[in-house]
Every structure is written in C-alpha cells, then in structure tokens.
N, C-alpha and C positions, 0 to 999 in steps of 0.2 A: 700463727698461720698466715700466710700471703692471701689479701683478695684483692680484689679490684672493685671500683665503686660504680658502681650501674649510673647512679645518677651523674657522676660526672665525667665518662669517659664518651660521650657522644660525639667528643670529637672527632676520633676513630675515626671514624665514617669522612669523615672530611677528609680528612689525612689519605683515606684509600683513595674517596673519587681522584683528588690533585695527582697519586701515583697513576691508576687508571687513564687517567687523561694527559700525562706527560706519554705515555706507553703506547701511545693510540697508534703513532705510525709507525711501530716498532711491531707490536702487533698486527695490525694487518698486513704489515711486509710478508711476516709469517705466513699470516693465514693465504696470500696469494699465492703461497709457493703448493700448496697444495689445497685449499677451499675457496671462497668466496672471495676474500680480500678482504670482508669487511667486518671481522671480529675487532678491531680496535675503534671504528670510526662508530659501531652500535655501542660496542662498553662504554666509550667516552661520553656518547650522547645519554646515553642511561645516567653515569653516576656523575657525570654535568646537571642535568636536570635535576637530581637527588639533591646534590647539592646547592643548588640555588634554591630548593625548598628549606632545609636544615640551615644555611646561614643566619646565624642571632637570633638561634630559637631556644641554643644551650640545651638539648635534650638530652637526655638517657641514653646510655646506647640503646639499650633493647628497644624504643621508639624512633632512634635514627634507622636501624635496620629495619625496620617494618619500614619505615616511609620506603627507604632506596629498595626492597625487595617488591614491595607494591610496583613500585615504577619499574622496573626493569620486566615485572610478568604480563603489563600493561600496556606500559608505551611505548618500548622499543621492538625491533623485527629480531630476525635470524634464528638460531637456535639454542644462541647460550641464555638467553633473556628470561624463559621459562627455566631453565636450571637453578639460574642464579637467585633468580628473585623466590625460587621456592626455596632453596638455601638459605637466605635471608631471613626468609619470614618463620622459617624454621626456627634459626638462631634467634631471633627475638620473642617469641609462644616463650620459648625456653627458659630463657632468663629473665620472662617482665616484671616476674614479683619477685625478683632475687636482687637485694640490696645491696650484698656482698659477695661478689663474682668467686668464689675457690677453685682449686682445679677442677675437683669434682662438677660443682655447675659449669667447669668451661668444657670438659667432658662429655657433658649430656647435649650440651650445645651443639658441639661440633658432629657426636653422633645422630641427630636429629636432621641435621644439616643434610649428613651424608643421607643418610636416609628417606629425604626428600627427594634428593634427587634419582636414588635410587626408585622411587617410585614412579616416575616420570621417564624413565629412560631404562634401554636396556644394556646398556654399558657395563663393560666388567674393566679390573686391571690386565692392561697387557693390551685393551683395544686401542692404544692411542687417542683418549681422552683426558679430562681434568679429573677424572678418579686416579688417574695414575699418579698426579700428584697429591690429590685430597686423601685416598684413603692409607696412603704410607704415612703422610701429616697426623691422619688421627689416630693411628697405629703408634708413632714413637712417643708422644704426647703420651696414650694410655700406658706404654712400658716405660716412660720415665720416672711416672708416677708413684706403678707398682711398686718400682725398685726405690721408692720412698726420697726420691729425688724432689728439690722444691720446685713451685707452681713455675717460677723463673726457668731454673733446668729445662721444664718439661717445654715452656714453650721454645726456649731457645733449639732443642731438640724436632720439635714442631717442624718452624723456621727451615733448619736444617735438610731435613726429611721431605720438605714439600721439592724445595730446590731439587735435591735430588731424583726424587720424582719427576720433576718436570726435566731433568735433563735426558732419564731413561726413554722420554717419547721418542728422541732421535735415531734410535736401534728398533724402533716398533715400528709395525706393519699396520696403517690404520684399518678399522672392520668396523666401524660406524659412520656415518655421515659420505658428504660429496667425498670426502679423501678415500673413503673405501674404493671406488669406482679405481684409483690407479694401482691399488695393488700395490709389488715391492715397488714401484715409482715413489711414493711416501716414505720411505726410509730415508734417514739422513737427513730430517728437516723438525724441528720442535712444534708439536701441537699448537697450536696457540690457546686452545681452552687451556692446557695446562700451565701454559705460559701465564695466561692474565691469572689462573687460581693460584699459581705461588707468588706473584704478587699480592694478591687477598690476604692469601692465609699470613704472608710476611707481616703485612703492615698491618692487621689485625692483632696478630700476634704483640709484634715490638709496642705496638701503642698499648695494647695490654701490659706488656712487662715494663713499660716506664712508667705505669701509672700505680703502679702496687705497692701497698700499705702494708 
C-alpha cells in the first residue's frame, strides 16, 4: 500500500508558498476583473511569511500546515485568509499523529478541510467560489479510491478534477462576496479563490505523489 511520510514531506508547504508567490500577479489580475484586486498580493504575503518561518526547520507536514494555517487566520487581511488558514489547520489536527499518510488519512484530511470551511462561510458549488474547485477535488479523489484505484490514481485524479473546477467558475454567476454586487457582469472571468485553491490542491497533491513509498 502507497503512503507518504508525515515526517518528511514538509516540504510541501514550501513548494506551495514558491507556486503561490510566483501566481501573485496573475492572481490578482483576476481578482480585479471582478473583486478587490488584491487576492494574489494577500496569498503571497501570507505563504511568504509561512515560509520564511518553516525555512531549515525540516518539519512534518502536519506542523508546516499548522504554522502556514496560523498565519494566513492571523496576519493577513481579505477574505480568503480565514478560509484558508481554517483549511489548514484542519489538514494538520488531521494527520498530526499519523506517521504514514494513506489515502484514507489523505481523505479525512481533505474532508476536514472542506468542512472547515464550510463552517465559516455560506458558500455552496455553483456560487463561484473555491468550493467549486475544492469540493469536485475531494469528490474524484474519494471515487478514485472506491473504484480501488491507487493512492497515486486517486491524487492524479484529485489534480485533474480541481483544474476543472476551477475552470467551470468562468460559466458561473458569482452569489457570494464583492463580485455578487455585478450580477451576469462576473461571467466569463475565473474566480480567483478557485484559482489560487487549484494551485493548492495541485501542488499538495503532486508533492504527495512524488513522495510515496
């Protein structure tokens, strides 16, 4: 059976911030077409800071994610900050005493995740948000599974599935946040939460399946 080692994949986390942070103006190009402008320039500052904490500390994943989920509930503004860092800290509760990551503990993880956030916001699929990418992600992951597919399949699947989610925001009408206020005006433009969340879930994922035993 495929796992992954808690204790040495802290990388991860690094790996995401550097994607997060290359994405910064790409990102908020998005977000200015239809919110704030400044979903890439708060992500970057969030998991820049994460990062300059977690440098040469070699940690665990599940205590790299708590740090970066601390900081982003904490120190940065807007309103993906609390999503994300609840997401976070979710992911790590999850797997802190689990030594060997299988799909099932990346399962609970990622259901926890979701579930965090769901408790913080009233976001559904179809509002043009990051659930539209998150919760199709944790949906094909658990049907990869079922269908007795390995831990690799399922994340590649993962992967897959967030992308595609994050691409269906372009056909949606947003009904949450500053972008609700335009109405069909928001069509034809990619979320940006869901934008930065399949980046997440990509490079969470891949750093996952290049590390498995």
């Amino acid at each position: 059976m495929q796992t992954l080692s808690n204790a040495s994949a802290g990388g991860i986390v690094l790996s995401m911030a550097d994607r997060i942070i290359e994405s910064r103006a790409y990102l908020s190009e998005i977000d200015g077409k239809i919110g704030d402008g400044d979903h890439g320039v708060n992500m970057a500052k969030g998991f820049g800071m994460a990062a300059e904490r977690l440098k040469g500390k070699d940690l665990p994943l599940s205590a790299s994610l708590e740090t970066l989920g601390t900081i982003l509930m904490t120190e940065i503004g807007g309103s993906m900050g609390p999503l994300y860092g609840v997401m976070f800290t979710e992911f790590a509760e999850i797997i802190e005493d689990v030594e060997a990551i299988d799909s099932a503990a990346y399962s609970r993880m990622l259901h926890a995740g979701l579930e965090g956030i769901r408790s913080i916001g009233s976001a559904k699929v179809g509002d043009k948000t990051l659930l539209d990418t998150l919760v199709p992600a944790v949906e094909a992951f658990d049907k990869a599974t079922s269908e007795g597919k390995s831990f690799e399949e399922a994340l590649d699947a993962l992967v897959k599935a967030a992308e595609d989610g994050r691409d269906s925001t372009i056909n949606l009408v947003a009904k949450i946040g500053r972008a609700s206020r335009l109405g069909e005006r928001s069509l034809g433009v990619l979320d940006a939460g869901a934008t930065s969340c399949a980046i997440i879930l990509k490079e969470l994922s891949t750093g996952a399946r290049d590390r498995l035993q």
